[in-house]
N, C-alpha and C positions, 0 to 999 in steps of 0.2 A: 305487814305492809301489803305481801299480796293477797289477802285474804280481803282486806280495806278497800284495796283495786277492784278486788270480785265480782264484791258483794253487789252495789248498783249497778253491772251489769248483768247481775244473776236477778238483782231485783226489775229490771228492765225486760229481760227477758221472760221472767212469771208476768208482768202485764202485760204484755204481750200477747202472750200464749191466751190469760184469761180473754181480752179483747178478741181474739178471733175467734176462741169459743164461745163468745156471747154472740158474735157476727153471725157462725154455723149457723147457730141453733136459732135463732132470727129468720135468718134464709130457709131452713126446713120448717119450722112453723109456717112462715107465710106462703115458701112454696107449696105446703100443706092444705091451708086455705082456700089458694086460690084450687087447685087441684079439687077441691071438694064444692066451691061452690059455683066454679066457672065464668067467676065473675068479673069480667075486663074492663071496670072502674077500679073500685079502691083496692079492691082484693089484687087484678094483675099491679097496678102501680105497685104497692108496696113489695109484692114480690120480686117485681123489678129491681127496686129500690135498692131493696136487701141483698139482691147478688150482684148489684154493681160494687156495692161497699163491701162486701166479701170478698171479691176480687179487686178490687182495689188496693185493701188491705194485705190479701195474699201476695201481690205483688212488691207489697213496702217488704214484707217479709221477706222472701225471696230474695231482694237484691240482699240483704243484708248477710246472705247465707254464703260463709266462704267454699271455694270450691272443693269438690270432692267428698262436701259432707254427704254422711245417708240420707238426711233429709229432703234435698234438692229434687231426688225424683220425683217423691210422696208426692211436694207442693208442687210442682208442676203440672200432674196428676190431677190435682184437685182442682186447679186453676182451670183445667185443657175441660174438667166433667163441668164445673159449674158455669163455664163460659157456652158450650156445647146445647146443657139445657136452657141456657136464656138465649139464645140465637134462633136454634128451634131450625126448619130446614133451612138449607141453601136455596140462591133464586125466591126468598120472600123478600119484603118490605123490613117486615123484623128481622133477617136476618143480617140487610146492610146496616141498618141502625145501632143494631151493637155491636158490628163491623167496626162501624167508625167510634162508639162508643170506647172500645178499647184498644184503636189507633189513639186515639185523644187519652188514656189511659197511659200510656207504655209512652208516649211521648216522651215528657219530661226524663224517663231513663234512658233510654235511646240519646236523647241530645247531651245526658251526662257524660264527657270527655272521659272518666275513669270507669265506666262501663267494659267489663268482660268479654274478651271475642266468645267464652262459653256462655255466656249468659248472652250474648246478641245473637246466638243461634235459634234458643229461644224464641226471642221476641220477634224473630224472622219469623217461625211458625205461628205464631199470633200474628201476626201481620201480612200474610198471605194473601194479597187481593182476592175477592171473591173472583166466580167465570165471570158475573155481567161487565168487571173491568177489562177481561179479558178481550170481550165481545167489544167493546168501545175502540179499545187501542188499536185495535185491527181497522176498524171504522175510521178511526184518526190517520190511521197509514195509509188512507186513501183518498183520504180530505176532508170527511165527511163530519157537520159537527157530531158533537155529543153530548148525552145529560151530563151533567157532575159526576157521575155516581165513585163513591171509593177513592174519590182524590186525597182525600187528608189519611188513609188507607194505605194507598202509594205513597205518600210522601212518606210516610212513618218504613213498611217496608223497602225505601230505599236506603234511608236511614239505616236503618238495619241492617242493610248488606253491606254498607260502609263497613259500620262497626264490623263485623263480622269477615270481611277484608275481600268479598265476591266482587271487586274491582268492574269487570266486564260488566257483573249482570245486575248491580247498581248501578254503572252508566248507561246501558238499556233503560232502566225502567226511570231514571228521570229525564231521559229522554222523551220515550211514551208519554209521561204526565207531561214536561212540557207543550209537545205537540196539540194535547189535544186541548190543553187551556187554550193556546196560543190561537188554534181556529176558532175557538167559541170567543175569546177575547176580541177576534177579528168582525163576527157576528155582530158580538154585541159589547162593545166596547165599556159599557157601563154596569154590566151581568153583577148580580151579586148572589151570592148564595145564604140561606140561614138554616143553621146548623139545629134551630130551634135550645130555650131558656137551658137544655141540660147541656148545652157545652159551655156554660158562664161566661168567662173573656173570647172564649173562639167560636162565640155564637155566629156572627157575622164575617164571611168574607167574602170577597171579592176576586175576581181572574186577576190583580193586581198582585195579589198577597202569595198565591199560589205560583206565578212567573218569577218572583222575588225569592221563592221559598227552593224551585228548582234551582236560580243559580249559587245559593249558598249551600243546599247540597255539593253542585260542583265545586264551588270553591274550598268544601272542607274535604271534599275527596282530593282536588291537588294538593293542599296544602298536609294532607298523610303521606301522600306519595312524595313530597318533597318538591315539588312544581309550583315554585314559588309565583312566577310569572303569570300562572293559570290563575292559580289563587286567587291573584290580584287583580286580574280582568274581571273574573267572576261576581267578586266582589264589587267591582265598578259598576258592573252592568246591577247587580241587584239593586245600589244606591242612586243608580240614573235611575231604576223603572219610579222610586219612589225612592229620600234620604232617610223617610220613617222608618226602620225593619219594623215589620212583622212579629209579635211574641215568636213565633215558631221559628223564623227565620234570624233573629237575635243572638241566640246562642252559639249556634253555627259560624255566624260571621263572628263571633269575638273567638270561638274556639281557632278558625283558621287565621284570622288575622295573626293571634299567637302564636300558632303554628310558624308562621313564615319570619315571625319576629325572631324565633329563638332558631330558627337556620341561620338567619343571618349574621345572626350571634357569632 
């Protein structure tokens, strides 16, 4: 009987393994290509392409690695090189682009309630706002608008320090993002942003979404700490700015709503 157990997870785990060995070897080929023939049509696209789904994938991996295994560093390892070569320097264009490509990546784990405080250390380090965010917040604490740039970036690493339990310095930094939407909101009440066709459903949005998205961060930050009452404003205030949530801000309100339900329990 345990061998019957095993077997489909031993056989799960060989597709597995051959799937991301077909992803590698995808990714060094084309990264290969373009490397040889410098070509930033089909050549860069596809090598793009390829180590987005390579990290993509390494990532589905990864979470499923219980702690402590030897593994974990390897793939981390591997995630930190192939993300590294597709960003290319700091202070480009490409490099906030797949900045926010793998803030919109790591999302969906991040917003997973049974996510690891070791493994949200992690994705803290993937989520590190570039300086230009840095450069803005500073701007924002003086009044002054600012572009978008790294917001669904911040929003992922405050996330992150939730999970991760930096109480303080995830109430900082959704404060920052709020501020500075909150002036450009003021600006331009009608702003919208496009994330452009490769963010799918989170192509488009708006200083709506991003106002909405800070206060269900706070509300799932009270409702960990047990602030049932914050929770609940928070929540309020996200469903005043709009009753629709947000894909990104969804999860969080239903994660804290349950939070506060099973205190009261």
């Amino acid at each position: 009987m345990l061998w019957v157990a095993a077997f489909p997870q031993s056989a799960r785990a060989e597709a597995e393994a051959e799937t991301l060995e077909q992803l590698r070897q995808r990714h060094q080929e084309a990264r290969a290509t373009f490397a040889k023939t410098k070509d930033y049509g089909k050549a860069y696209k596809e090598s793009r392409e390829a180590a987005h789904k390579l990290i993509s994938a390494l990532l589905d991996h990864w979470r499923t690695l219980p702690d402590g295994v030897a593994g974990v560093p390897v793939v981390c390892r591997e995630i930190r090189i192939v993300y590294k070569e597709m960003a290319g320097s700091p202070l480009t264009e490409r490099h906030n682009i797949e900045k926010s490509f793998l803030a919109r990546t790591v999302w969906p784990l991040l917003a997973d309630d049974d996510l690891r405080p070791d493994q949200a250390v992690f994705l803290l380090e993937l989520t590190k706002p570039q300086m230009g965010v840095r450069m803005n917040d500073r701007k924002a604490r003086r009044g002054e608008p600012t572009e978008p740039l790294g917001w669904d970036v911040q929003g992922a690493h405050a996330l992150a320090l939730i999970r991760s339990g930096n109480d303080k310095k995830a109430r900082d930094e959704i404060t920052n993002l709020h501020g500075k939407v909150s002036i450009n909101r003021a600006h331009n009440p009608r702003g919208s942003l496009d994330y452009g066709p490769e963010a799918g459903d989170g192509r488009y949005r708006d200083y709506t979404d991003y106002l909405q998205l800070c206060e269900a961060l706070h509300a799932l930050q009270a409702a960990i700490a047990h602030d049932r009452e914050g929770a609940r404003k928070h929540i309020a205030k996200a469903r005043k700015l709009r009753e629709a949530l947000s894909p990104e801000a969804t999860p969080l309100v239903a994660e804290a709503a349950r939070r506060v339900k099973m205190d009261k329990d």
